[in-house]
C-alpha positions in Angstrom: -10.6 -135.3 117.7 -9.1 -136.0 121.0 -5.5 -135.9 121.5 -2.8 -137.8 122.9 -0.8 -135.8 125.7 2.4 -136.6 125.7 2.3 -138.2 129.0 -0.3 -140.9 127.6 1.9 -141.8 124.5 4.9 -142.4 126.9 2.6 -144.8 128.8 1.4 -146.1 125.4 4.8 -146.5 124.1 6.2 -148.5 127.4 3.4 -151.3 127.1 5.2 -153.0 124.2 8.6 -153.2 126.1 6.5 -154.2 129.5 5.6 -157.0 127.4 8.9 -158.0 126.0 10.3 -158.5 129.5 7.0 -160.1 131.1 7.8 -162.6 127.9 11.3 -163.1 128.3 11.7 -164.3 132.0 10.3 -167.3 131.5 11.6 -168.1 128.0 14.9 -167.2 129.8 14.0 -169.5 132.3 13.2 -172.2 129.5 17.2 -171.5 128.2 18.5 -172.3 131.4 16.9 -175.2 132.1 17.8 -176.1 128.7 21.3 -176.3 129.5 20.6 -178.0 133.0 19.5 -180.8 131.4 22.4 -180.9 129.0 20.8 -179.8 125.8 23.4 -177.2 125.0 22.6 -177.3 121.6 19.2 -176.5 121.8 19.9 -173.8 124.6 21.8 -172.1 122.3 19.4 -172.0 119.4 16.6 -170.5 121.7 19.2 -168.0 123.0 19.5 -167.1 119.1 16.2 -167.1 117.8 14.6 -163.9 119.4 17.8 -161.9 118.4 16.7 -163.4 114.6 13.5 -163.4 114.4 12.4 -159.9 116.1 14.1 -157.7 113.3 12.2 -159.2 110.8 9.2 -158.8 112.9 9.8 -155.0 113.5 10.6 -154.6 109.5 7.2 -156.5 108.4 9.2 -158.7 106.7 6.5 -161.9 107.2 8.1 -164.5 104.9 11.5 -164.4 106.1 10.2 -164.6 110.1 7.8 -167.3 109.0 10.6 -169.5 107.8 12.6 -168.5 110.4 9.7 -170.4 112.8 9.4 -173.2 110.7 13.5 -173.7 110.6 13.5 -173.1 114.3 10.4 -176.0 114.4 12.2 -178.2 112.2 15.6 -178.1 114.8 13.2 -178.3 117.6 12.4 -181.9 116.2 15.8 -183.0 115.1 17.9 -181.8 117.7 16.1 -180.3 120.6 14.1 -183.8 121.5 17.0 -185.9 120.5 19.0 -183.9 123.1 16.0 -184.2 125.6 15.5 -188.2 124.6 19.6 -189.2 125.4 19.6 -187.3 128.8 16.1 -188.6 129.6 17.3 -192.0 128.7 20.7 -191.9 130.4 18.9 -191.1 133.8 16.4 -193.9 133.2 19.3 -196.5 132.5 21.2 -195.2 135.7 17.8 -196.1 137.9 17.8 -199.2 136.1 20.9 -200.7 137.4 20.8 -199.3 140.6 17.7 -200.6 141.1 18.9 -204.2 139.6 15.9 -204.2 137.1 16.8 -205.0 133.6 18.0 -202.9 130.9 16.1 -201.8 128.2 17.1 -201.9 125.0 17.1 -198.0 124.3 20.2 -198.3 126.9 22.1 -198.5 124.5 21.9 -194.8 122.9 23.7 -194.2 126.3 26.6 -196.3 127.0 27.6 -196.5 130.4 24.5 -195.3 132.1 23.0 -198.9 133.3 26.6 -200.0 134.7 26.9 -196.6 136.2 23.7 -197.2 138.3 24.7 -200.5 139.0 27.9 -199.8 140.3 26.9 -197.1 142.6 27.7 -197.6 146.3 26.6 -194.1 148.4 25.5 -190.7 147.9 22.8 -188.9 145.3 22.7 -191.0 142.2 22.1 -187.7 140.1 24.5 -184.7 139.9 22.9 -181.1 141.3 22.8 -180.3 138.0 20.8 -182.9 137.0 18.6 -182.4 140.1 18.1 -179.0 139.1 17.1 -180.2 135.1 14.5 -182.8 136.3 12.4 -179.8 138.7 12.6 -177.9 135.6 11.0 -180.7 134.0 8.7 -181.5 136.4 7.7 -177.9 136.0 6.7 -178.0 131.9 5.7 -181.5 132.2 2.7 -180.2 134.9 2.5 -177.1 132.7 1.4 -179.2 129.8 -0.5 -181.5 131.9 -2.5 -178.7 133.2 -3.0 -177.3 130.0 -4.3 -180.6 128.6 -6.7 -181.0 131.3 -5.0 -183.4 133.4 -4.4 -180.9 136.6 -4.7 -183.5 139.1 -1.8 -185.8 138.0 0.1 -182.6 137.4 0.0 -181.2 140.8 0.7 -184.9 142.2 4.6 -184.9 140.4 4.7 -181.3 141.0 4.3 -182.1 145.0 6.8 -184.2 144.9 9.7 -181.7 144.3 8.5 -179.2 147.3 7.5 -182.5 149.9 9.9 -182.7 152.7 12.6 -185.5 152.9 11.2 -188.2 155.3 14.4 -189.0 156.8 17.4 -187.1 158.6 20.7 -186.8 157.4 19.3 -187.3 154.0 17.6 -189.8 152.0 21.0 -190.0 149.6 22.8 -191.5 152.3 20.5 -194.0 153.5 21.2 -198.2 153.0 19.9 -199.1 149.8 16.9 -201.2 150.6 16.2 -197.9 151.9 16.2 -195.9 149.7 14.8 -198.5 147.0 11.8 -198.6 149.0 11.3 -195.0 148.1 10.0 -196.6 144.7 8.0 -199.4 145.7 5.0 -197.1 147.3 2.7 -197.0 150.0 3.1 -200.7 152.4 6.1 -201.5 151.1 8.8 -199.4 153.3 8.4 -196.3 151.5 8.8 -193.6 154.1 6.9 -190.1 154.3 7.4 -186.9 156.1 4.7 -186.3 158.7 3.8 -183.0 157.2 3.9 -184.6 153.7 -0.1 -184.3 153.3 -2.1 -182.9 150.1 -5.8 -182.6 149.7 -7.7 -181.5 146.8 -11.2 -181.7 145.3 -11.7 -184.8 143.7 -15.0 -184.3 141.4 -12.8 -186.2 138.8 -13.7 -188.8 140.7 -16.9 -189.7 139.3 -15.8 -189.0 135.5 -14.9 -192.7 135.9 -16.8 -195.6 135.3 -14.5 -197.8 137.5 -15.3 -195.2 140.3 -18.7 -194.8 140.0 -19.4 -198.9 140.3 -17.5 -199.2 142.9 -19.7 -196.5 144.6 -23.3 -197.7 142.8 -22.5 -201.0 144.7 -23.2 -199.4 148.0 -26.2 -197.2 146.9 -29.1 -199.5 148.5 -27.6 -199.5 152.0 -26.5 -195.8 152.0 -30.5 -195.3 150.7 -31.3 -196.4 154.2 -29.1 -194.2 156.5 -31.9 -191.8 158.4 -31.1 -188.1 158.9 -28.1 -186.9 160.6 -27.0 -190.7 160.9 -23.9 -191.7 159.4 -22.7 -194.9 157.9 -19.1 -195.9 157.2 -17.6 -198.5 154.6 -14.9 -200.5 154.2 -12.3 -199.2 152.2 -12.1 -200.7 149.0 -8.6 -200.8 146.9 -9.3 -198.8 143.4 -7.8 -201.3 140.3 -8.4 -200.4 137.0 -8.9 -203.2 134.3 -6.0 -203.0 132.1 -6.4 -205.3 129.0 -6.0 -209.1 129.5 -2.3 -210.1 130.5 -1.3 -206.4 130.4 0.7 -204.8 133.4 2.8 -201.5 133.7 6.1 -204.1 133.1 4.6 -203.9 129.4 4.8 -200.4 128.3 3.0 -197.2 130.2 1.6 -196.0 127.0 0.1 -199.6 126.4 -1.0 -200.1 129.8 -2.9 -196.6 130.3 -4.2 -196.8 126.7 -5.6 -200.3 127.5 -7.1 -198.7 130.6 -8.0 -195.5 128.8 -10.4 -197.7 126.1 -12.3 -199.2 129.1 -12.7 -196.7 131.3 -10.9 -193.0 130.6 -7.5 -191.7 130.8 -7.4 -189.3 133.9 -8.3 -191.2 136.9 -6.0 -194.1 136.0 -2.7 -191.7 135.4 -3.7 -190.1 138.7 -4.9 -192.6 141.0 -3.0 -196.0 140.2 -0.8 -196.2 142.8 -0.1 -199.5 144.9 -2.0 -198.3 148.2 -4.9 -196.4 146.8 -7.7 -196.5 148.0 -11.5 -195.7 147.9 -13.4 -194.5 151.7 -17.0 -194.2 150.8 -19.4 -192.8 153.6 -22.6 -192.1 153.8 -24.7 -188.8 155.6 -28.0 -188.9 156.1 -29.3 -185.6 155.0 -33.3 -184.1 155.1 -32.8 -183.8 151.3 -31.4 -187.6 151.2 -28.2 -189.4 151.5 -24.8 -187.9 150.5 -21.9 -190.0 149.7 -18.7 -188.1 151.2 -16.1 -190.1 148.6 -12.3 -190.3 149.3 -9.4 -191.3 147.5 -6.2 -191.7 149.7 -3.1 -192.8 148.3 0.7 -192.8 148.3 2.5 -191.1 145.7 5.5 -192.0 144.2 7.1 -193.8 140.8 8.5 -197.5 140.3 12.2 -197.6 138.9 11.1 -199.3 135.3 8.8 -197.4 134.0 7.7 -194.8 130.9 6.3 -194.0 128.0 7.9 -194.7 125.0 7.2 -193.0 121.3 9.4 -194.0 118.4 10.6 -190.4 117.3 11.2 -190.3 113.1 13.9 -187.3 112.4 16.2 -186.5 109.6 18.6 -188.5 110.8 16.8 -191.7 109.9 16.6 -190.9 106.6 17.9 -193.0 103.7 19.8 -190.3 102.2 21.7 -189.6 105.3 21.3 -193.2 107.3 24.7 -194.1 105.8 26.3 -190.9 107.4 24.7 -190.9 110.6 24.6 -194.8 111.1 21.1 -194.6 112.5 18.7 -197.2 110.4 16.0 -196.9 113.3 13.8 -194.5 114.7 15.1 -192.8 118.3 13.2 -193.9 121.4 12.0 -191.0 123.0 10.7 -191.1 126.5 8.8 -189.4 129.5 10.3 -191.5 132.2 9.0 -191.9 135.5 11.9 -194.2 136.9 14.2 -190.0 136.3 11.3 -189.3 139.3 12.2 -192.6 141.1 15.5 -191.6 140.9 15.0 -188.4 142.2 13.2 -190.0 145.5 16.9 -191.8 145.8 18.0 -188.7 146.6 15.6 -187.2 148.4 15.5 -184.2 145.8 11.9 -185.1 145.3 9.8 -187.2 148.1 7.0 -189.2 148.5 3.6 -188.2 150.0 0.2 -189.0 150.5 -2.5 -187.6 148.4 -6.5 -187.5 149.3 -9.0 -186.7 147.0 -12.2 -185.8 148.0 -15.8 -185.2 146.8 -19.5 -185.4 147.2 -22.6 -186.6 145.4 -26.1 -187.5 146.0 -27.0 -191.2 146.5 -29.9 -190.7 144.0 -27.6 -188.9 141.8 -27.7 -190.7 138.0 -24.2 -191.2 137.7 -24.9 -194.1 140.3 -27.6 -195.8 138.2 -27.7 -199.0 136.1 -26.7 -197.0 133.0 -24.6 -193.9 134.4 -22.2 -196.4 136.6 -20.4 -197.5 133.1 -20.1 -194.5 132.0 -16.8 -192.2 131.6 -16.5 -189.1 130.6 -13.6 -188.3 128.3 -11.3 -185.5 128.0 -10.3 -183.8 124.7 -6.9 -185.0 125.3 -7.8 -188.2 124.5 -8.8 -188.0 121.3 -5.0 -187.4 120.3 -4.2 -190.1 123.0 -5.5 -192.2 121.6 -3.8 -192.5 118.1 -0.1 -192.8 119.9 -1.1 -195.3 123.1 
């Protein structure tokens, strides 16, 4: 039997503690943001529940740590995302009345918020603090995106917190028309830095059926460019079919569902954006013809918009409803008007996106029967029981 020098169980014995501290940066990281983006409450419990849990860990002492993960769960639900929800909602209402669009009725779980915005004359509409809590969001929320498969639209918000402000002196301290047009999006007075420029693959692209008839359409003339000619189309604006009647104004999570059911739910949360665009070209090739496909687009977010999920928690309960005088469930919701906000004050910014990919002109996606189809991501299948 070999044995271990001492040297080697040293090395052996740091790996465990190497692991600790690779783990607790970024759950440190997570604390802090916690408490930027005034959940103190829940910053708190995360600060405690290592210093809990791992004793019962090192003793082997399974059921106690197990309900010490489901009690930390359980105040995760109750507390943590109604923390999350009243910020969330309080920087959504403050957009509102700056931006002179109505308020919503979930205003009301922060008093003072919408008149806030609406009363605001100069200067950044969010505190630093609260500059620094949405980044950190923007952060997890393209962590999770990237994680669900939905990369594209995660990088695309992501951008936005490292892309330049357009404007000297500051965006914050620009007129107001100004700085509203920060929201409205490409054409519409939005401005961008010159350097504010992303490309990226786009094969997700032609995962949707809207896509690929836009690009079947313009398969017999592209079958008749010659070899090392090249023929250039029209630009055609990309719009989705949303149900009958149904606009973003609705609800997100009933627009993009709407959108998700014809089509699928990627391109639509990455590409719908008021300028976007579709720049089909075709190069003759010995082989064949080769589409060269382009999406170029401004990115930015309106000032009344997000999803909205009613949230059931203890506090809604019958036995306690009389204590806590909630009869209803909380509103919680992934705003994209906090981002709009953001572009206000030029702590996140605008920019313009292009997308690009390649295909065959005989390829079967662009056929009679492959043009309709999407393909779907696994996220969707969870999507699609809450949207």
């Amino acid at each position: 039997m070999n044995e271990v020098t001492t040297g080697e169980a040293a090395r052996l014995r740091r790996w465990p503690h190497l692991l600790r501290l690779i783990l607790a940066v970024p759950w440190l990281l997570f604390i802090l943001w916690l408490f930027s983006y005034s959940m103190p409450l829940s910053g708190l419990c995360a600060a405690a529940v290592p210093w809990l849990l791992i004793p019962f860990l090192r003793a082997r002492r399974w059921i106690p740590a197990v309900l010490m993960l489901l009690l930390s769960l359980l105040v995760a639900w109750n507390v943590g995302l109604i923390e999350y929800g009243k910020k969330s909602i309080d920087l959504h209402c403050r957009v509102l009345g700056y931006s002179g669009a109505p308020s919503e009725d979930f205003c009301r779980h922060s008093p003072g918020s919408y008149e806030e915005g609406k009363t605001h004359q100069d200067g950044p509409l969010f505190s630093r603090r609260e500059q620094v809590g949405v980044h950190g969001f923007n952060v997890i929320l393209a962590a999770g995106g990237t994680a669900a498969g939905l990369s594209e639209v995660a990088w695309e918000t992501l951008y936005m917190s490292f892309a330049p402000d357009p404007v000297e002196g500051g965006m914050a301290w620009q007129p107001k028309g100004t700085r509203l047009a920060q929201c409205r999006g490409g054409g519409r007075g939005t401005r961008i830095h010159e350097d504010a420029v992303s490309r990226g693959g786009g094969s997700f692209l032609l995962d949707s059926s809207t896509v690929r008839t836009l690009v079947a359409a313009k398969v017999p003339a592209a079958k008749r460019v010659a070899a090392t000619k090249r023929r250039t189309f029209p630009a055609r604006k990309l719009v989705f079919r949303a149900p009958p009647g149904m606009t973003r104004r609705h609800s997100d999570e009933q627009y993009y569902g709407g959108i998700m059911r014809r089509d699928n739910f990627k391109a639509p949360i990455t590409l719908v954006v008021p300028d976007g665009r579709l720049h089909l070209e075709a190069r003759g090739e010995e082989a064949g013809p080769v589409f060269e496909i382009e999406w170029r687009g401004t990115i930015s977010y309106p000032a009344n918009a997000a999803f909205q999920f009613p949230l059931w928690t203890l506090w809604y309960n019958p036995v306690v409803a009389d204590l806590t005088g909630q009869s209803r469930s909380f509103p919680l919701i992934i705003s994209e008007s906090v981002f709009c906000g953001m572009t206000l004050d030029g702590a996140m910014n605008p920019y313009q996106q292009i997308w690009a990919t390649s295909a065959p002109v005989s390829d079967p996606r662009f056929s009679s029967g492959g043009e309709k189809e999407s393909v779907h991501g696994w996220i969707e299948l969870i999507l699609e029981h809450v949207m």
